[in-house]
N, C-alpha and C positions, 0 to 999 in steps of 0.2 A: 504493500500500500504506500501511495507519496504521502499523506497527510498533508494536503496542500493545504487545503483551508488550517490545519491547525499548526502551520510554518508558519501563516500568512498574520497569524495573531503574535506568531513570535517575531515577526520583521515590527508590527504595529511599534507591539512591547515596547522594542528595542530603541523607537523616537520617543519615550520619557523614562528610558531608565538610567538616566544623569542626574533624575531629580533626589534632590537630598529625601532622604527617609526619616521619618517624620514617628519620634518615640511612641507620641498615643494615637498615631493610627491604627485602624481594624478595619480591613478588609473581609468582608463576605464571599464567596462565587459559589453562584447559586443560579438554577435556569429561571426564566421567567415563570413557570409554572409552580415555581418555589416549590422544588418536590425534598421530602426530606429538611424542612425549614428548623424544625426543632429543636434539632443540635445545637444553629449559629445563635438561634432565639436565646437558649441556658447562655451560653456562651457571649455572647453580649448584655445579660442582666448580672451575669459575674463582675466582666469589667467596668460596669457601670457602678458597682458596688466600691471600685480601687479605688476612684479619681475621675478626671474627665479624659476621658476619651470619648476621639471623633469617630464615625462608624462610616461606611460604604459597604454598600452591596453592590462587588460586581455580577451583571448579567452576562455569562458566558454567551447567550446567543443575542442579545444587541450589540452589535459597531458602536462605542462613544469613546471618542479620545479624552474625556476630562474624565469617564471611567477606567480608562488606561492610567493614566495619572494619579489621579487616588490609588488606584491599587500601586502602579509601580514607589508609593511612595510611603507605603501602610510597613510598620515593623514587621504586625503579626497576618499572617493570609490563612484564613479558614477552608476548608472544604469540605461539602457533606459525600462526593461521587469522585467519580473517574472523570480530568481534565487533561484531554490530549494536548492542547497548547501545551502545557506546561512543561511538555518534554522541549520546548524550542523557544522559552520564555529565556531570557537570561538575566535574574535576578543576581543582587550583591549580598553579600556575606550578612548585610546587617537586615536583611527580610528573611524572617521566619515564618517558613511556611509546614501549616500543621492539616494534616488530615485526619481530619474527624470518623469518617466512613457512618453509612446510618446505620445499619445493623449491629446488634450486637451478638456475642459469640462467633461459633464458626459453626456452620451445619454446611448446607450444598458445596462442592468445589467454585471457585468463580477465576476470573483473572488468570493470571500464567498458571494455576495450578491444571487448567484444562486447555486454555486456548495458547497452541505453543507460539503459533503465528505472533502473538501480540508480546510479547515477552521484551522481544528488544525495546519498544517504545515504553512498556512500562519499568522500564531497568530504567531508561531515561525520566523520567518521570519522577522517580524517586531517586535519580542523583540531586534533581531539584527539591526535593523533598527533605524539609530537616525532621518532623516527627510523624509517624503514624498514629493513630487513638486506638487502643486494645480493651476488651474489657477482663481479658487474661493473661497469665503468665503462661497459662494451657496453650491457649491459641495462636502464640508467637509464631512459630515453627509453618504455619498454616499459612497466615496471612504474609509474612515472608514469601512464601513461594507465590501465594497470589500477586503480590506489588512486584513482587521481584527488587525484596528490599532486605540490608542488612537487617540483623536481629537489633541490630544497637540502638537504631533508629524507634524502634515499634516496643512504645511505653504502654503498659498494662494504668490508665490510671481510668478507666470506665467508661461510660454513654453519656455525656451530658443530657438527653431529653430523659433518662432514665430517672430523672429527677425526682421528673413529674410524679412519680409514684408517692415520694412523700410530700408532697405536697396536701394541705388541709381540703381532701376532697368532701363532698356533701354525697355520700352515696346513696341515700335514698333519694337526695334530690335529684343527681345524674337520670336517679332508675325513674323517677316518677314524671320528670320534666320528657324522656325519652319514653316513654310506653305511653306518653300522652301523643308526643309527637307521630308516632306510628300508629296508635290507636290499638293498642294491646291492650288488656286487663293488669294492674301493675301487679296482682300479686303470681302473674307468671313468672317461671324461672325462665332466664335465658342462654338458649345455646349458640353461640355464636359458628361459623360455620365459613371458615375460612380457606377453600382449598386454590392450591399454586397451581400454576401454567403448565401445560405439557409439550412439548415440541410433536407428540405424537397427535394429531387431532380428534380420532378417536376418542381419547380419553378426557378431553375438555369438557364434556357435556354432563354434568356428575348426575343429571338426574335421568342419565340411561343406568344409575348403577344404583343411586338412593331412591328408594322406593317412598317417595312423601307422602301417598295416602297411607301407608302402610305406616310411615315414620308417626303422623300426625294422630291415627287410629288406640295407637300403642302409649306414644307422650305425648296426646297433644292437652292433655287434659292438666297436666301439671309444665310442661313446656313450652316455649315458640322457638321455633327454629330462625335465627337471624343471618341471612346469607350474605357476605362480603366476598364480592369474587375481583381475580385479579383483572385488572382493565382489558387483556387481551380476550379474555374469556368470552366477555360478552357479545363476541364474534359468532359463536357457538352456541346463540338462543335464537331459536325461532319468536318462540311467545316472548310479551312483554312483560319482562320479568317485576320490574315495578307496580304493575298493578296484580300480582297474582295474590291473593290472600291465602295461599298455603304457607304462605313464610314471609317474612319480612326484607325488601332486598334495602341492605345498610354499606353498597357496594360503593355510594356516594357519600355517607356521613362520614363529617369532615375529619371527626378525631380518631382513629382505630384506639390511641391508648385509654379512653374511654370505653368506648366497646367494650375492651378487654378486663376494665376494673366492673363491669355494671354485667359482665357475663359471667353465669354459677359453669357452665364444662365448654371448651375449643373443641371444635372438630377441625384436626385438619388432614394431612397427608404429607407433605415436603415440604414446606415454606417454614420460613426463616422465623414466622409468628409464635412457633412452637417455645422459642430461647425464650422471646418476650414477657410471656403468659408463663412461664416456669417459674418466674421471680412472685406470682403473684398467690404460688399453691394452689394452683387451683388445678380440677382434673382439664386432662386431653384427653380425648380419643383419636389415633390415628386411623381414619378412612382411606386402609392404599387398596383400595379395588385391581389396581394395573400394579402393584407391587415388583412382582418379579421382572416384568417390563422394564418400568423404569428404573430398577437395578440394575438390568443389564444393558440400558442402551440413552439411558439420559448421566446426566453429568459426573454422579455419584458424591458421595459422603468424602467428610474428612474424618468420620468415624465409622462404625459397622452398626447401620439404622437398625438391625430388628433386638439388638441387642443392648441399644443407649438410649433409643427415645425415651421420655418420662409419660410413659404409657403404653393400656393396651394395645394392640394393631390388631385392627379389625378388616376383613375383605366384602363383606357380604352388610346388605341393611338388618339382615334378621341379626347379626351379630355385632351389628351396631346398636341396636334398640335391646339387645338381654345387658349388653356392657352396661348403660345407661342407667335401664331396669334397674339392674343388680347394684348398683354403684361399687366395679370391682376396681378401685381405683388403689395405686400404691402410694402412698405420700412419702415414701422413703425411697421410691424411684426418682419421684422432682427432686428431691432434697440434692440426691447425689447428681444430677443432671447439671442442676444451676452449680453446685460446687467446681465441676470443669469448665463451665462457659464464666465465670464472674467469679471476681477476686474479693472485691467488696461490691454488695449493697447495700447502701447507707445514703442515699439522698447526697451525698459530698461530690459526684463526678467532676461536674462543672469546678466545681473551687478545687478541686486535686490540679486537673488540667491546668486554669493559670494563673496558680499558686507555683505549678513548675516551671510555667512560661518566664514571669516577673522575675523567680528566682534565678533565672539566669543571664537575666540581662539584655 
């Protein structure tokens, strides 16, 4: 691949990066659709908390030369994603730049651990790169080979939006204010109902495999099913999923980490949701209906799935609905799950992160 366009931002770059760098600036890069906003959000009420600092959000996909300038002139530069400029950016010693990454722990392969093609630009990427964000000392080793970056670089100091969790939530009001908004009964329990993309298309369509009359017949008396599917999926519905009242589709509400404090069991299968919702004890069910498929021919684990998820793995609806039934859930399975994915949670990320920024000068 030339990477032209993202050469083409590092010729930009390179007409203001004479400009003196500037101690309390903060730079943001983040796309316009501010996907993953969460992180720079902690992460800017931290440093507002030091002193005065100046903020900029760059938008990686608008052209502005006075945004080239604030950033080329910002100490610290944030990221929640993968920025190809950046391998052809040519920043000076005294801009530090920190990647955040939005997930936490390590579950699917991503980056150079799978795509070998991409390896050399993200080797460059991270010679620009002074810190990676970890939420383990477990998961070093992993996201190294995904950045295609030294271990020295990749600080276990946690998730900044991971915050949120201690934060003073109102949980009955979440749950009250939201089963108004959808028009549920509030003293439903809710299953939230999360499952990840497939390369395979077949297997997109979960409700050639979940039987909801059958799901609803079973719980629906004590449950509602609230489905969040990933944006590609919805490629893969005929019907209009928004008005079906067999389930709730919460595929657009805006907060997941809500969702996930106001939901009693996760249904998922392969998504990264699973690390998330482990912090909060609460059960999973994993739905891998295509299981053995996507073991052997999508991206694969950084660990061995039927033997680490913090839950049962279920194939079929009838053995999704006796799990549920029965409540065969292991709470000493999450316990040791989150111990490999997180080092600490304690509400601190944000102020770990730059408390070791400042500390270094």
């Amino acid at each position: 691949m030339s990477y032209l366009k993202h050469k083409v931002y590092g010729l930009i770059f390179k007409l203001f990066n004479h400009n003196d760098v500037e101690k309390n600036r903060v730079s943001f890069i983040i796309d316009s659709r501010e996907s993953f906003k969460g992180n720079l959000d902690y992460i800017k009420k931290e440093f507002e908390k030091r002193g005065d600092f100046k903020f900029h959000f760059f938008y990686k996909d608008k052209l502005s030369f006075n945004s080239f300038k604030k950033l080329s002139s910002s100490k610290y530069i944030f990221l929640n994603d993968n920025f190809f400029p950046l391998a052809f950016m040519d920043f000076k010693d005294e801009n530090t730049i920190v990647q955040l990454w939005h997930a936490p722990g390590a579950s699917k392969k991503f980056g150079g651990s799978v795509d070998l093609e991409s390896r050399e630009i993200l080797s460059k990427i991270s010679d620009n790169t002074d810190y990676l964000i970890v939420t383990s000392k477990n998961i070093i080793e992993y996201y190294s080979e995904a950045f295609q970056m030294s271990n020295d670089k990749i600080k276990p100091l946690g998730l900044p939006r991971m915050d949120y969790y201690f934060e003073n939530h109102d949980l009955d009001k979440l749950k009250q204010d939201f089963c108004q908004k959808v028009n549920i009964p509030p003293d439903k329990k809710i299953i939230l109902y999360a499952p990840t993309f497939r390369d395979e298309e077949k297997y997109n369509n979960v409700f050639d495999f979940l039987d909801l009359e059958k799901f609803n017949q079973e719980l629906g008396s004590e449950y509602v099913l609230a489905l969040r599917l990933h944006p590609k999926i919805k490629n893969f519905y005929k019907e209009d999923i928004s008005s079906n009242s067999r389930y709730v589709d919460v595929s657009d509400f805006e907060s997941e980490q809500e969702l996930m404090l106001i939901s009693d069991i996760l249904i998922t299968d392969y998504s990264s949701i699973m690390i998330e919702y482990s912090v909060l004890n609460k059960p999973t069910v994993f739905f891998t209906y295509d299981l053995d498929y996507y073991l052997a021919n999508e991206r694969g684990f950084y660990y061995d799935f039927k033997t680490t998820v913090p839950g049962p793995i279920v194939y079929t609806s009838d053995e999704l609905i006796d799990v549920i039934k029965d409540g065969r859930f292991d709470k000493g399975k999450i316990s040791d799950f989150v111990k490999t994915q997180f080092d600490e949670i304690d509400g601190h990320s944000s102020e770990r992160i730059v408390d070791y920024l400042l500390n270094r000068g």
